[in-house]
C-alpha positions as CSV (number, residue, x, y, z in Angstrom):
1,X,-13.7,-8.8,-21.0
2,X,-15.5,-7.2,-18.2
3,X,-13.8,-6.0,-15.2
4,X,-16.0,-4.1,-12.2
5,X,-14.8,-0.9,-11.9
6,X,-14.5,1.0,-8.2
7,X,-12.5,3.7,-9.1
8,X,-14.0,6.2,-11.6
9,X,-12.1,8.4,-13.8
10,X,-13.8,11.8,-13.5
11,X,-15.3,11.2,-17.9
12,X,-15.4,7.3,-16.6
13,X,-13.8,4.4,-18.2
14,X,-16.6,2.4,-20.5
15,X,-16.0,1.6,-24.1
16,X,-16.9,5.6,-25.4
17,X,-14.2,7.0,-23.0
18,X,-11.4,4.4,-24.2
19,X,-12.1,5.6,-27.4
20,X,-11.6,9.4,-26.8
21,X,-8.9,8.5,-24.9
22,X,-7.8,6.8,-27.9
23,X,-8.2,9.9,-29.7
24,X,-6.8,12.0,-27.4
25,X,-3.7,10.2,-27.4
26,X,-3.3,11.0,-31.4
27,X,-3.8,14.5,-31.0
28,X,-0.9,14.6,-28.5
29,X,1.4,11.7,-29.0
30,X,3.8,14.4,-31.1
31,X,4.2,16.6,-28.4
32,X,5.1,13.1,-26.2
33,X,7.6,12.0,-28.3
34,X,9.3,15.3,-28.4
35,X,9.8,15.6,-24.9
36,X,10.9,11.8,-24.9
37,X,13.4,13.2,-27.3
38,X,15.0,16.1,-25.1
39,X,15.1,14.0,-22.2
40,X,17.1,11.5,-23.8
41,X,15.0,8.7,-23.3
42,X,16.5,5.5,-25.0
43,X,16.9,2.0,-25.4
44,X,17.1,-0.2,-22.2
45,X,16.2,2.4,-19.7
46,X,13.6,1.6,-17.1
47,X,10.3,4.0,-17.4
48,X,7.3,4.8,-15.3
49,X,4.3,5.6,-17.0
50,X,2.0,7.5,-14.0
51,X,-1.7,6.8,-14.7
52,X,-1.3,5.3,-17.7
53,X,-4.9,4.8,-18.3
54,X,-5.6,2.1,-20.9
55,X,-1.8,2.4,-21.9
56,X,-1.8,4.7,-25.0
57,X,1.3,5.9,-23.6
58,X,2.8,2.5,-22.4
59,X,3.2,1.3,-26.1
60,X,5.1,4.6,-27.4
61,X,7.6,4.2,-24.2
62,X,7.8,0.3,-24.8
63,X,9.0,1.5,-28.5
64,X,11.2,4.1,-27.3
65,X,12.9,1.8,-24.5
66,X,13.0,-1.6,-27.0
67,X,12.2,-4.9,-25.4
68,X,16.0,-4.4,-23.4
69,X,14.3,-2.1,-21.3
70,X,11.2,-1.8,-18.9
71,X,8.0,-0.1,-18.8
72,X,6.1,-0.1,-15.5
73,X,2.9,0.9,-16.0
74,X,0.4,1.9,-12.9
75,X,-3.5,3.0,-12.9
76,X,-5.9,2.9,-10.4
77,X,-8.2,2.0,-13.1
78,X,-8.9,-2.0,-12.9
79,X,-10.7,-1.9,-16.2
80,X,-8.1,-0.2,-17.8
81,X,-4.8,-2.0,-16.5
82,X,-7.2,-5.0,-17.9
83,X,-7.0,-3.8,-21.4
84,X,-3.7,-2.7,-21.1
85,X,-2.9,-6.5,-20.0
86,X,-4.8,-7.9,-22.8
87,X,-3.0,-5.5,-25.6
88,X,-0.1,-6.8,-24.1
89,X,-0.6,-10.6,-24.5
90,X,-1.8,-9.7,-28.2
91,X,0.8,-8.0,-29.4
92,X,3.4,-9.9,-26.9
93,X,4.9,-7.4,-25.1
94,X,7.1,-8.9,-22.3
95,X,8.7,-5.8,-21.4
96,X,5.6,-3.7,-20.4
97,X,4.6,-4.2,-16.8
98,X,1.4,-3.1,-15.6
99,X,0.6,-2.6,-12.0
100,X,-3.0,-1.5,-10.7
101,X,-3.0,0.4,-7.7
102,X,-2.8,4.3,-6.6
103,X,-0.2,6.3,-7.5
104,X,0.3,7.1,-4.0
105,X,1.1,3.7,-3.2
106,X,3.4,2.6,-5.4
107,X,5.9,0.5,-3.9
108,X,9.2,0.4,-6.2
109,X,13.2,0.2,-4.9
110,X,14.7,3.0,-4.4
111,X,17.1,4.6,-7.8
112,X,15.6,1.8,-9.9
113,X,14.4,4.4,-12.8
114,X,16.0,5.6,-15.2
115,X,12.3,8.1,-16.1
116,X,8.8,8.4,-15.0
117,X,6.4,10.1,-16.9
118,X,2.9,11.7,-16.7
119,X,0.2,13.1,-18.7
120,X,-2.9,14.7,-16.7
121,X,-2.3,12.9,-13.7
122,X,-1.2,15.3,-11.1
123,X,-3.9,18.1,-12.0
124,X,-6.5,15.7,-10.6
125,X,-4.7,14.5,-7.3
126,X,-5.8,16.6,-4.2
127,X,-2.1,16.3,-3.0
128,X,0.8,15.2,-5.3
129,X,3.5,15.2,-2.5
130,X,3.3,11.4,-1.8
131,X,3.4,10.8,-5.4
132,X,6.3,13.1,-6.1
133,X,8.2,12.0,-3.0
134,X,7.9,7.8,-4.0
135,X,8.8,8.8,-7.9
136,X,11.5,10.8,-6.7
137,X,13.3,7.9,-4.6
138,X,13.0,5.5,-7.2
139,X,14.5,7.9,-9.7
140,X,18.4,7.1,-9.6
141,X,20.4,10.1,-9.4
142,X,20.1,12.5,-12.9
143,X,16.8,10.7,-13.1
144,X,14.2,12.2,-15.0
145,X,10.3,13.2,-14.2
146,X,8.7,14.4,-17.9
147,X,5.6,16.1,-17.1
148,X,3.0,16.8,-19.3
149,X,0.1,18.8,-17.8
150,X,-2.1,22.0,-17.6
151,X,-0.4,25.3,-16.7
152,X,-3.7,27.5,-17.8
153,X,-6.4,25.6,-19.0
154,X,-8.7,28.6,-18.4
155,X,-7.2,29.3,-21.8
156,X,-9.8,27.6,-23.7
157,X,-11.9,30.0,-25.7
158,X,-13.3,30.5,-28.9
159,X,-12.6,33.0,-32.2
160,X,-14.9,34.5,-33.0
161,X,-15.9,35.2,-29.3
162,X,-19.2,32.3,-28.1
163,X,-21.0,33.3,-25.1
164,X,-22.2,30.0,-24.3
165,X,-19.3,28.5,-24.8
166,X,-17.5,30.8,-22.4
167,X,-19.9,29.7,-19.7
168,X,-19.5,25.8,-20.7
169,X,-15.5,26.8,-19.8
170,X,-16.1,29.0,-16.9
171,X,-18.7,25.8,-15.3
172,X,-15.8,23.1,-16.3
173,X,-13.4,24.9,-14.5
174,X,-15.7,25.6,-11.1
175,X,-16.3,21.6,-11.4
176,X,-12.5,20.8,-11.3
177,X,-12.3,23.5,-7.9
178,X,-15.3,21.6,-6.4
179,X,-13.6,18.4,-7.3
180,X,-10.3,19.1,-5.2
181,X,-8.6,19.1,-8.7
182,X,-5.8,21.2,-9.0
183,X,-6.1,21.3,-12.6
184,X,-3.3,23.9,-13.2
185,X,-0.7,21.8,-11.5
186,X,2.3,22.4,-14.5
187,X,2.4,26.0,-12.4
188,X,4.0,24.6,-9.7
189,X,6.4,23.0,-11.1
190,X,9.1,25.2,-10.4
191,X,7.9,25.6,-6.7
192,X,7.7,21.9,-6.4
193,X,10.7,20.6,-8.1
194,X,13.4,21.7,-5.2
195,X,11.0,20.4,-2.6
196,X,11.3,16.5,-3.8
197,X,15.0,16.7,-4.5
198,X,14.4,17.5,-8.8
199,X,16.3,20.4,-10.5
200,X,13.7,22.3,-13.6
201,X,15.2,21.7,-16.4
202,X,12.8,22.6,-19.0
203,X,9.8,24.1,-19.0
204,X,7.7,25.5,-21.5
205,X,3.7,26.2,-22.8
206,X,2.1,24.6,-25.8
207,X,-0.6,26.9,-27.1
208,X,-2.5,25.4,-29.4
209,X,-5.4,26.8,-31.5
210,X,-7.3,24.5,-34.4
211,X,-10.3,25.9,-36.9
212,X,-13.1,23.7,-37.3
213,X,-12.7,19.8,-38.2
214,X,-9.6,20.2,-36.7
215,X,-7.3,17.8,-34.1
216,X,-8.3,20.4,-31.7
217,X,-11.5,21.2,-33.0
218,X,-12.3,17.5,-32.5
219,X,-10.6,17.1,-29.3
220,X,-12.8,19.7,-27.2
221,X,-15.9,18.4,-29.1
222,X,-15.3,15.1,-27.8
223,X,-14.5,15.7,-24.2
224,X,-17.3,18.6,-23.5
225,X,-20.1,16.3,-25.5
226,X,-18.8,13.9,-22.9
227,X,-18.1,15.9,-19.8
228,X,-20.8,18.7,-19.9
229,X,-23.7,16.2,-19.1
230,X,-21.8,15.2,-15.9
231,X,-21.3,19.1,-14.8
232,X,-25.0,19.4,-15.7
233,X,-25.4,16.5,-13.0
234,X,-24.2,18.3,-10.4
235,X,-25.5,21.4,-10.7
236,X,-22.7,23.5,-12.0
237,X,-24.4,24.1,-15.9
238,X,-28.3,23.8,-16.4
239,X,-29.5,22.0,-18.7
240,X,-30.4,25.0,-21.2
241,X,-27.2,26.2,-20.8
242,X,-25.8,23.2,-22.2
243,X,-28.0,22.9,-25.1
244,X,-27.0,26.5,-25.8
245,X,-23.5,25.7,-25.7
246,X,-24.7,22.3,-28.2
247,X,-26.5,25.0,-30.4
248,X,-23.6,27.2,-30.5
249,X,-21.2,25.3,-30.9
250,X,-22.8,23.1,-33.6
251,X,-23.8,26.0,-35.8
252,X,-20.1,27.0,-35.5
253,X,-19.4,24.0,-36.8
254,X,-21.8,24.1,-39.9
255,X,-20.6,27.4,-40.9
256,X,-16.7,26.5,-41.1
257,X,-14.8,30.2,-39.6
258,X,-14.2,29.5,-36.1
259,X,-11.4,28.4,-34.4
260,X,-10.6,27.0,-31.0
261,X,-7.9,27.9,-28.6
262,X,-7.3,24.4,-26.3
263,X,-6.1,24.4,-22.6
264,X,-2.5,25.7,-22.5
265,X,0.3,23.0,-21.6
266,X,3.5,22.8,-20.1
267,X,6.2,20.6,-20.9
268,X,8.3,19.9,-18.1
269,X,11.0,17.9,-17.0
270,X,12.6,17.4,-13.5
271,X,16.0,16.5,-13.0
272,X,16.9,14.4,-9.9
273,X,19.7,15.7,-8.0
């Protein structure tokens, strides 16, 4: 199945970024269900899943909703809605409905969802406020928005302290300014909500720190062996300062006593009024 791609994802979308995707999904999908969970999402409810990707996501809120219910699933990512398709004809899924397109443009009636959700997908959007405002008039009233995204990912460090691993951090986050990216977008939240019509009804950090071989040991190594090329590409890291930060962080590895503090999250969910 190949699909020709327009639309980059900032780590790309071939076969070795579905499958840290993949991965990524298992190191979070806990924390997802839980905030399913407070928010009451159930069977037969109608849910948006915002950026879905290659549907990770989709599949848990198909479960949680039953095949009485609806999952509308939108990406700007035609290789990815492609796969998502094609896991959907496998495992016949005639509830799931995935729609390719920017989030900005999504065209749906107006109080025709029940939820929307969204993991990382507002910290890379240069302005949320036409997303927010189209998800917020097709939320019906007491509608919910579950957000799951960075309120301090400057948080990421290393115990004991690693030099070079602080500067791989400290050239990630210039990349994600130079990008447009708000990439701490959980932080306004609660300046946002009132704007778009959504009381805050929860919101609160997950800190998570993991020692070596670790879910989150495994999940930065898989994202800065993938990312930290790309920041060398455009001049934001040199090259040695990447293979120090490979050096460093593989002799950390070897000897076992380190741990590693991940990007902080928020948990949020919006209310419509």
């Amino acid at each position: 199945m190949q699909v020709e791609e327009c639309d980059e994802y900032i780590l790309g979308t071939d076969a070795l970024e579905l499958e840290r995707l993949r991965f990524q999904h298992q190191v979070w999908v806990r924390a997802a269900y839980e905030l399913f969970e407070r928010a009451q999402l159930g069977a037969g409810q109608t849910v948006l899943d915002l950026g879905c990707g290659p549907g990770f996501t989709t599949f848990e809120l198909a479960h949680v909703v039953g095949p009485s219910g609806r999952v509308i699933a939108r990406d700007i990512s035609a290789r990815f809605i492609a796969t998502l398709r094609h896991e959907c004809a496998r495992l016949h899924l005639r509830h799931v409905e995935p729609s390719l397109g920017p989030v900005e443009e999504l065209a749906l009636d107006d109080g025709s969802l029940d939820a929307a959700y969204a993991r990382w997908l507002f910290c890379w959007l240069a302005d949320p406020a036409p997303a927010l405002e189209r998800v917020a008039r097709a939320l019906k009233p007491g509608g919910v928005l579950l957000l799951q995204e960075y309120v301090d990912w400057g948080a990421l460090r290393m115990f004991p302290h690693g030099p070079a691993f602080a500067r791989a951090v400290q050239a990630a986050l210039a990349s994600w300014k130079a990008g447009g990216a708000t990439i701490d977008f959980a932080a306004r939240a609660p300046e946002l909500a009132p704007r778009f019509g959504f009381a805050l009804e929860h919101f609160a950090p997950r800190a998570r720190i993991g020692r070596v071989g670790s879910l989150e040991w495994r999940w930065i190594d898989t994202f800065f062996r993938i990312y930290l090329p790309k920041v060398v590409e455009r001049g934001l890291l040199t090259q040695q300062e990447f293979e120090a930060w490979l050096s460093e962080w593989e002799q950390r590895a070897a000897a076992g006593a380190t741990w590693v503090q991940t990007p902080t999250v928020a948990d949020v969910i919006l209310r419509r009024r």
